[in-house]
C-alpha positions in Angstrom: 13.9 4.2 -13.2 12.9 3.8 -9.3 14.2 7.1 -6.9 17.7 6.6 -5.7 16.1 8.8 -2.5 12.8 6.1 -2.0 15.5 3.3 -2.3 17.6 4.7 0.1 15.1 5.8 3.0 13.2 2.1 2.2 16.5 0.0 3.4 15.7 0.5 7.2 11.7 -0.4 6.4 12.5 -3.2 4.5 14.4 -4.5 7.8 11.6 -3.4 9.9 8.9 -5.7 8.2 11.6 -8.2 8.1 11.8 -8.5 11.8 7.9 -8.3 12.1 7.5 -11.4 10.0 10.4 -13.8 11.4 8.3 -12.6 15.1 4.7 -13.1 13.8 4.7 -14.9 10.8 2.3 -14.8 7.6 -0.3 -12.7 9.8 -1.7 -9.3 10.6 0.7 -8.5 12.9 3.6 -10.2 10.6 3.1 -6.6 8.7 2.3 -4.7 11.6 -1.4 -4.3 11.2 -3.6 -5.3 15.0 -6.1 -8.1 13.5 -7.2 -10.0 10.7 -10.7 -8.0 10.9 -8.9 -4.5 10.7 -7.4 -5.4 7.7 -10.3 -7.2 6.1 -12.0 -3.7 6.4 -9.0 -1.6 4.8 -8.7 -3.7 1.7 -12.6 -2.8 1.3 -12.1 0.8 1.4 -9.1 0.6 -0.7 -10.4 -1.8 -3.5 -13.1 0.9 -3.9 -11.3 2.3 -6.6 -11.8 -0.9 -8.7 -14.9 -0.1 -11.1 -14.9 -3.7 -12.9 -15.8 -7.3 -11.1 -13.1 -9.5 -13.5 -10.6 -9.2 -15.9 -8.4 -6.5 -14.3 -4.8 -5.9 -13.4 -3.5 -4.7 -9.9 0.5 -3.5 -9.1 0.4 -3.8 -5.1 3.2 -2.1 -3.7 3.9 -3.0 -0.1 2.6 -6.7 -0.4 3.9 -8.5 2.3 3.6 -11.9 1.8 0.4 -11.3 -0.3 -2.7 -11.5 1.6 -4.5 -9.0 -0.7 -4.3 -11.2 -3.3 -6.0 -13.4 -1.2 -8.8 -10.7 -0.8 -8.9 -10.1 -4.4 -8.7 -14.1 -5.4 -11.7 -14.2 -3.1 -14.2 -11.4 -4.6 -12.7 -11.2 -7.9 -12.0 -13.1 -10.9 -10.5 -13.5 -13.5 -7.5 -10.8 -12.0 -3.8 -10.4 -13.0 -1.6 -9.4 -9.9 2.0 -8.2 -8.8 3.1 -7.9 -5.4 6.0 -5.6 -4.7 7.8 -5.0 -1.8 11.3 -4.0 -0.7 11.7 -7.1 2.0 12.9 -9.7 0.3 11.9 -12.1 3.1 8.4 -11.2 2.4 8.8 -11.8 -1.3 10.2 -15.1 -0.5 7.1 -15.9 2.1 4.6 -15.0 -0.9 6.3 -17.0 -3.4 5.9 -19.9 -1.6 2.4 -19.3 -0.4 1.3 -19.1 -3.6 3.5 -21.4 -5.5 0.9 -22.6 -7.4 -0.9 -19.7 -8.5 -0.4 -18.3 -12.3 -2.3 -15.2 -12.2 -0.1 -13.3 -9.8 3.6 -12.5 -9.5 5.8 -11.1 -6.7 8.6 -9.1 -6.9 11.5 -6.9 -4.7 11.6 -3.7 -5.6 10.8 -0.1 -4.7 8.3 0.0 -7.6 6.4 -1.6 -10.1 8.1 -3.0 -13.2 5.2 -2.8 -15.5 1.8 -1.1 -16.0 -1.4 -2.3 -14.3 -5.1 -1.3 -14.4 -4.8 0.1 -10.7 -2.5 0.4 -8.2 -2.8 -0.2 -4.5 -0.5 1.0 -1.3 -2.0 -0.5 2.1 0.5 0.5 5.0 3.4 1.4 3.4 3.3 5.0 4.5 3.2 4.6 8.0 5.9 3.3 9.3 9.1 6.1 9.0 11.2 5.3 11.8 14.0 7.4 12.5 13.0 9.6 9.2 12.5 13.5 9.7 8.6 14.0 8.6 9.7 16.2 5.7 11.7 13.7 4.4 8.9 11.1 4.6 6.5 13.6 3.8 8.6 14.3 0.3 9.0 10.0 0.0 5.0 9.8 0.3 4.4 12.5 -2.5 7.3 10.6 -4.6 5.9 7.3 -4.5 2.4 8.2 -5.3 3.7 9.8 -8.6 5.2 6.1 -8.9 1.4 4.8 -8.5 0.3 7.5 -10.6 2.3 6.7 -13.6 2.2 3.0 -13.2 -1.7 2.4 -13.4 -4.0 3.1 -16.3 -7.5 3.6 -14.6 -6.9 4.0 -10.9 -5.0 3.9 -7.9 -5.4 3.9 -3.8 -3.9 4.3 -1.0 -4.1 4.6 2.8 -2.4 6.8 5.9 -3.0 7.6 9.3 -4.5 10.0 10.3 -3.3 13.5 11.8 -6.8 13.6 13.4 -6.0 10.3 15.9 -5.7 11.0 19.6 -2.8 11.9 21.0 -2.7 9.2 23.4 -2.5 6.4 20.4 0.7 8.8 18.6 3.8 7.1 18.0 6.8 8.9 17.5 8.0 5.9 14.8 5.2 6.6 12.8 3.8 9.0 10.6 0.6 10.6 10.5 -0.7 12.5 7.2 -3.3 15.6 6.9 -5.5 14.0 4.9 -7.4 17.3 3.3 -3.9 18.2 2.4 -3.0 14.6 0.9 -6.8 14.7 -0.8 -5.3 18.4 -1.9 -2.6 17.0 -3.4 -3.5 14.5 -5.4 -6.6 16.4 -7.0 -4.4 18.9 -8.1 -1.4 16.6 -9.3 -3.3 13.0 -10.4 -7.1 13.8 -11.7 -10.4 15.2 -10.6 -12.2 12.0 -9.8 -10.3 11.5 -6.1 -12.6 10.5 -2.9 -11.2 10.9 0.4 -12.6 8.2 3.1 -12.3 8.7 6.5 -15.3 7.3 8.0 -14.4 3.2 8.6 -13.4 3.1 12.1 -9.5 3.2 12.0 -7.0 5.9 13.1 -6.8 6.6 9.2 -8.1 7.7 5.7 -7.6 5.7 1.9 -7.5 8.3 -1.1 -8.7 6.5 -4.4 -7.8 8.1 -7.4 -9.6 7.8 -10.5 -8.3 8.0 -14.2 -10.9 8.7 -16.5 
């Protein structure tokens, strides 16, 4: 049963990403991410934590209107996919873009509705809004026990960084220690986790690995 607490604080994000797609469209910036090369690169880090070539399953949580299915439709096959989000506008955009594709599904929720191979979280922990940081801190720890316990081999996810430079802090935003969130999840999810922090970006992707 999904958190009454991530439903709750999720309402004002889901509004938030609403906004940005009605302004930008089906684009980077239509869920708040600077270019379509920037998020090119995080989907590499974050897929990762895939170990086969074809015939997997992926929950995405946070889809948007499902452009890493597009990534995984173009270096994959043979893939089963479910895009989740909490806007239902960009549910609706997905459905439509990929009207005609049976091997993925998308969905508005706050959390998967079945199991998957792996699970994948691009963005969805940045963005906190008016949220105190130990409230989003405690909503970041509850939904990765949603990853955790909705994948069978694997899961990832990214943050930004603590470490960027003051000048590019936001006070809308949040930004994670990642030795703490690498901590974290090695002591709660398995020992196989790998903490990447050398792409470029003002953040880090954890993947978690199941044995």
């Amino acid at each position: 049963m999904a958190d009454p607490n991530n439903r709750d604080i999720l309402g004002a994000v889901a509004q938030y990403y609403s906004s940005k797609l009605a302004e930008h469209g089906q684009s980077p910036r239509g869920v708040d991410w600077n270019s379509a090369r920037t998020q090119l690169l995080r989907f590499a880090q974050l897929s990762k934590v895939i170990a086969d070539s074809s015939g997997f399953s992926v929950n995405d949580l946070g889809c948007g209107y499902g452009s890493y299915f597009d990534y995984l439709r173009n270096n994959y096959d043979d893939i089963h996919y479910i895009g989740i989000d909490v806007s239902a506008d960009m549910v609706a955009a997905a459905r439509q873009r990929f009207a005609n594709v049976d091997n993925g599904r998308f969905v508005v929720s706050v959390e998967p509705d079945t199991m998957a191979d792996y699970g994948i979280a691009s963005g969805i922990f940045n963005v906190r809004l008016n949220e105190t940081d130990d409230a989003w801190h405690a909503h970041i720890l509850r939904t990765l026990d949603v990853l955790d316990k909705t994948c069978r081999r694997g899961f990832a996810f990214n943050c930004l960084t603590s470490y960027s430079d003051a000048d590019k802090v936001r006070d809308y935003l949040y930004y994670a220690n990642p030795a703490a969130m690498f901590d974290h999840c090695k002591r709660n999810y398995s020992r196989d986790v790998a903490l990447l922090h050398d792409y470029g970006l003002y953040e880090f992707t954890i993947l978690v690995r199941k044995s």
